[in-house]
Phi, psi and omega in degrees: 000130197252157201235155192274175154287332202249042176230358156249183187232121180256122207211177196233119168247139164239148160283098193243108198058232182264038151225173206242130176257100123335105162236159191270156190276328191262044155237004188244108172289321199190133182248142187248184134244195177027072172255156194254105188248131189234113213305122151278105214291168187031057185256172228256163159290331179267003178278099175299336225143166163237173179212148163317120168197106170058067165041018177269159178224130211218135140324157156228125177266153034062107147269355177284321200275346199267319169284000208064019187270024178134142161302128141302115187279168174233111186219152149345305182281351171281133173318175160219151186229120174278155180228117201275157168226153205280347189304326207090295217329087186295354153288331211213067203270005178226159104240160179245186184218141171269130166255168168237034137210171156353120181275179209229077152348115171228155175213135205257149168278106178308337173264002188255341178285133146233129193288145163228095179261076174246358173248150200268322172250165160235152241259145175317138165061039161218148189268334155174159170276116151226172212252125161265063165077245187282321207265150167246126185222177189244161175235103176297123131344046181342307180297323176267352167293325173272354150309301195292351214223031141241017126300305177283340182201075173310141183241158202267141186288000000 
């Protein structure tokens, strides 16, 4: 059975620690590797840092470390996804979240999303799990991710 364009849901999946991150395809301005990361003083464990990116100083958040799901190892091979962000804040229109590998383009059958309400709470900065056929992924909360990170790192007017 073939699906219309506008009967799917188009997305960006990354691997962040042991979970799979569901992002909508139209927030990811640009996925890098080999970034240059430069330490933010008295930041959170999950604020890695910031990077240079189109004359911007962009955060890069941990979203495994932010939600509590697991230490997010940090190497060399790991990726990066920049993020347009949803907030207004016109200081601060990126951010980025570390992956550890290549994210993966995807398109969902809007009847192939399914919610999987097998947990009562859900973990800081996720809007909920759903099931992709075999795979299970989380839909980050975008707004509190960009809450937690103008708490942790305010940007100066």
């Amino acid at each position: 059975m073939s699906y219309a364009s506008n009967d799917e849901i188009r997305g960006v999946l990354i691997e962040t620690g042991q979970q799979h991150v569901l992002l909508p395809n139209a927030t990811v301005a640009e996925m890098m590797s080999n970034v240059q990361v430069h330490p933010v003083a008295d930041a959170p464990a999950w604020l890695l840092g910031q990077l240079a990116w189109h004359g911007w100083d962009v955060p890069l958040l941990s979203f495994a470390r932010l939600a509590g799901l697991g230490d997010e190892m940090v190497a060399s091979k790991n990726k990066v996804v920049v993020l347009k962000a949803l907030g207004g804040n016109p200081r601060r229109p990126y951010y980025a979240m570390l992956a550890q590998n290549f994210p993966q383009l995807i398109s969902v059958p809007r009847d192939g999303l399914l919610a999987d309400a097998s947990e009562e709470t859900l973990p800081t900065g996720v809007h909920m799990r759903v099931l992709l056929g075999e795979r299970s992924a989380l839909l980050p909360d975008l707004d509190a991710v960009e809450e937690a990170l103008d708490r942790a790192h305010p940007v100066a007017a």
